[in-house]
N, C-alpha and C positions, 0 to 999 in steps of 0.2 A: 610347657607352653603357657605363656601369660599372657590375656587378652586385652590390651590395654585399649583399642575404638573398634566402633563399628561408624559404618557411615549413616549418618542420620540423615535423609530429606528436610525433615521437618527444621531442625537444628539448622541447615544451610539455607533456610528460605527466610528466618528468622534473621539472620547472618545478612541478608543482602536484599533484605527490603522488598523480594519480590512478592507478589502475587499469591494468593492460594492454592497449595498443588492440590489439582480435582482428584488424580491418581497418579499419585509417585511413585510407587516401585513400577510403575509400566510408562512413565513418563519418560524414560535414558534409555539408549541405547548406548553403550559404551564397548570402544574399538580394543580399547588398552588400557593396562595398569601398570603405571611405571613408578620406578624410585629414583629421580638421580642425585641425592644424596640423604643423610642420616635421617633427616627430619622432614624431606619433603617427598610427598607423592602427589601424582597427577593419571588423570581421570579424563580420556578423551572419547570423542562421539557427538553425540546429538541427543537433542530431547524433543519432544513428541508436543507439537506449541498446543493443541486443543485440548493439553492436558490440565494448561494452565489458564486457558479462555474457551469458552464453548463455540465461539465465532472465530476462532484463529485454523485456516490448516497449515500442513505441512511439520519441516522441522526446521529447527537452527542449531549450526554447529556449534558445542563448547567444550571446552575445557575447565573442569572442577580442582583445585591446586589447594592441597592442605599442607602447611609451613609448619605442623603442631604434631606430625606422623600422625594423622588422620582423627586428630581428635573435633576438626573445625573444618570447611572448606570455602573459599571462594571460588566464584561462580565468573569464569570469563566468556563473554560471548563474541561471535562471529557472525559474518554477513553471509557465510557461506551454509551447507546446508548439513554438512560433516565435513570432523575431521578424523583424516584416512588412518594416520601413523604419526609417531612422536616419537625423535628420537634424543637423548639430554645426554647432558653435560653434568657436571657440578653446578657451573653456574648459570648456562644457556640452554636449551633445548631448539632443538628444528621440526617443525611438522608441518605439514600438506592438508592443504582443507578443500571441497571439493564443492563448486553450487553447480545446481541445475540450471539452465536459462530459461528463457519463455519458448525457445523451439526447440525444447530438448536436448541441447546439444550440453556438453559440461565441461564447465573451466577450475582449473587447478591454480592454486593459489599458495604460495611457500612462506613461512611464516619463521619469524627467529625468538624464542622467547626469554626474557630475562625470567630466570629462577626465583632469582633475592626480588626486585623492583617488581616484578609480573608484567613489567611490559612489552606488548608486543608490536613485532615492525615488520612487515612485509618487506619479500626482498625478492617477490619474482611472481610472474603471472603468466598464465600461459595454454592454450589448449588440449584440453586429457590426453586427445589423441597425439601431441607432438612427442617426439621420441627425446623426453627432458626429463631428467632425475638429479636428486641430490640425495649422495648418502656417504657414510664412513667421516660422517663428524667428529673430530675430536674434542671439540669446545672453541675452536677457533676458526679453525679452516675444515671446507668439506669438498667431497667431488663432485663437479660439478660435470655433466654428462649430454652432451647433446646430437643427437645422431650420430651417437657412440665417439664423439671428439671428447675425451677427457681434460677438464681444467683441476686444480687444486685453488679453491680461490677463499681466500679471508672473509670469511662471513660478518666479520664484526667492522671490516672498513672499506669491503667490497673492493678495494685500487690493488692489492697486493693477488696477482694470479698467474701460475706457472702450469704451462702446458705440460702433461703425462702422455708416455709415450701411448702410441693405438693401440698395440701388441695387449696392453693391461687387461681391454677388454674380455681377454680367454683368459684369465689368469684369477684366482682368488685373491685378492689385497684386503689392508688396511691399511687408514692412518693411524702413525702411533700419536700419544704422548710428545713427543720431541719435536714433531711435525715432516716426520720421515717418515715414507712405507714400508710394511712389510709384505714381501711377494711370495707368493707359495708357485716355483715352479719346476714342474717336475720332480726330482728328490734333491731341490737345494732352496733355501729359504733365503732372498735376498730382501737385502735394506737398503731402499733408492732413499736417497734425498734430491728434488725436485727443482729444489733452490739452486745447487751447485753441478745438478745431472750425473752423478754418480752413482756407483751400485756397485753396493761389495756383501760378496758371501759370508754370510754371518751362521751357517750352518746347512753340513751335508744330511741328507736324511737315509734312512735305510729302507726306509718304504717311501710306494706312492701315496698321496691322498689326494682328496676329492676339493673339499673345503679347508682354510685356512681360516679363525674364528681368533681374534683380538679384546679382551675382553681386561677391566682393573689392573692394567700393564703385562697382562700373562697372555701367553699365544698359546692355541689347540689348535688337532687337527682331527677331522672328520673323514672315513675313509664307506663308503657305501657299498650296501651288502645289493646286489640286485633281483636276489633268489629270496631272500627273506625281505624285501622290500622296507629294511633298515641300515644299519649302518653300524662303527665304531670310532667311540672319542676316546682319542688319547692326547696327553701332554706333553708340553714344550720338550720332555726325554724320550719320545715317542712310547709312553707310557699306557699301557690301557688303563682306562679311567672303568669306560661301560659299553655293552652293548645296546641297541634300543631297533624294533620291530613296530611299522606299521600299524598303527591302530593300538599299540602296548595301551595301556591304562595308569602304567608308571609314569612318574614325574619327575625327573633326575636335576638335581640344582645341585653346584658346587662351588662355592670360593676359598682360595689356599686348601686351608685344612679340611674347611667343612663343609660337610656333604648333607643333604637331604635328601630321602630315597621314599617319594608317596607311593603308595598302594592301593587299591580297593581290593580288600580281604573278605567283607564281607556282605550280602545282598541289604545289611543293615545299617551297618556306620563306614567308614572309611576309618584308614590310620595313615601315620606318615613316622618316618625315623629320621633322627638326623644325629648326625657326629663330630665332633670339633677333633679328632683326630685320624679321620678318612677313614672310619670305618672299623676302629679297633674297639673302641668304645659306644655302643648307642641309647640315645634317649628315645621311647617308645612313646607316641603321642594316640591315644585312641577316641574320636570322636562319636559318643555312644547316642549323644541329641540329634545329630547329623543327622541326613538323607544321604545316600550313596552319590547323589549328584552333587556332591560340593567339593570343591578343587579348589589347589592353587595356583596363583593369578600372579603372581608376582612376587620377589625376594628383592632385599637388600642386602647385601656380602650375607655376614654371618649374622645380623642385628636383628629382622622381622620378615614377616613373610604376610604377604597381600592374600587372605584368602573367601571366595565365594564362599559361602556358608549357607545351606538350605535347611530349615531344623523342622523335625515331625512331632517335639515333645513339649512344643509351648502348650498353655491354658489357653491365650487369648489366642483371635482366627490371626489379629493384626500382626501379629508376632511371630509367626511362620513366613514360610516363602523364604529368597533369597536375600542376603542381606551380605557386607561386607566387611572384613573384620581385618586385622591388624591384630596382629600376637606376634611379641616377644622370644627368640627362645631362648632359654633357661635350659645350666648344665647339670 
């Protein structure tokens, strides 16, 4: 494992001309850590405004976007008070920001971001309580959801939208890549395209499953255990991949070939393994500076992996606590 960023405060405040942070590692709260492609990651939540004025309360919602795999970041801000969820693209991402009002009540707000430009457009507004979602973006089109009437509608020009059938709602989907679904129902996997209302079996299955999961153009399925209050992932061959239990401490990430399988081994460090040939081969990573409270937060295929880092063997005080790292793996 080769540690090439961690994420600096200091460094990003330098970076965007703000203000003095009074206390930075308690200044973010952050929802998620995402990667949607080689070089970029993003950093959503809120930051704590009295951190950075003694006379300011409350919070404001941001988004942190480093273009350099986490060596730099920009600082995009919202009117809103967080943001909930992000979900990308290669080149676009979609996420939902959330304010408070002055009688408490709270509004939702859907946002579309360019990746490359970092600009961003609102494309919908609406009250928490209304029964409105968008999700299963593919980088173009998403579903769009409203008292469970399904749209497929063009996020990038809004005028192009095709009605999904109702039935969809009890069913596990996604959209693909091509801009056709895949439908997980019952023991047969169909591919509706939207556009022309067609739907052809593209595979029988030998078992039932639960969830239907789309992911780098590969389909899995998830099958749940109720007595062990976990489950099993298998592949597109209906394949067992792994089993995973409630509360495990494991952290299982897979693309293609490679797999990562984290652990806490020990009440002192953690470890994690990972494999470029599913498991026949492993590199052994053991984090001996580490606090047993530091996890992984996030992957990119098989390139980096996003990880919270808590360390107990600095010199200095400043230099402990959590901090957020980016490493490489190496075969």
């Amino acid at each position: 494992m080769k540690w090439i960023a961690k994420y600096d405060f200091n460094q990003l405040y330098q970076l965007t001309d703000q203000a003095t942070v009074l206390d930075p590692m308690s200044a973010f709260r952050f929802e998620d850590f995402i990667a949607p492609n080689e070089n970029t990651i993003v950093l959503i939540g809120n930051k704590r405004l009295r951190a950075f004025d003694s006379i300011q309360r409350g919070y404001q919602a941001v988004i942190h976007v480093s273009k350099d795999r986490g060596k730099s970041y920009q600082e995009l801000t919202l009117p809103e008070q967080n943001v909930l969820w992000l979900y990308p693209s290669h080149d676009y991402s979609i996420f939902e920001a959330q304010a408070v009002l002055a009688d408490n009540s709270k509004k939702n707000s859907m946002y579309l971001l360019d990746n490359n430009s970092l600009k961003i457009v609102k494309i919908d507004e609406y009250d928490s309580e209304a029964d409105i979602s968008y999700y299963n973006f593919n980088g173009k089109y998403a579903v769009y959801s409203n008292n469970k009437v399904l749209t497929l509608v063009n996020l990038l020009n809004r005028e192009e939208q095709y009605p999904l059938p109702y039935e969809l709602n009890n069913h596990s989907f996604w959209v693909t890549a091509d801009d056709t679904l895949l439908i997980l129902d019952a023991k047969q996997l169909i591919r509706y395209d939207p556009k022309n209302n067609t739907k052809t079996v593209i595979q029988q299955l030998h078992n039932d499953y639960d969830v239907l999961t789309y992911k780098d153009g590969e389909y899995f399925f998830t099958k749940f255990n109720a007595s062990e209050e976990g489950g099993s992932y298998y592949n597109n061959k209906e394949e067992l991949l792994y089993t995973f239990k409630k509360g495990d401490r494991s952290r299982y990430y897979r693309y293609k070939n490679f797999v990562c399988d984290y652990k806490l081994i020990s009440s002192l460090y953690p470890i994690f393994r990972y494999s470029y040939d599913y498991g026949q081969t492993w590199f052994e990573q053991k984090f001996t500076g580490f606090f047993s409270a530091s996890y992984p937060i996030g992957f990119y295929k098989d390139k980096f992996i996003i990880f919270h880092a808590s360390f107990h063997d600095k010199p200095d005080p400043e230099d402990r606590g959590g901090r957020i790292l980016i490493g490489e793996f190496e075969k």
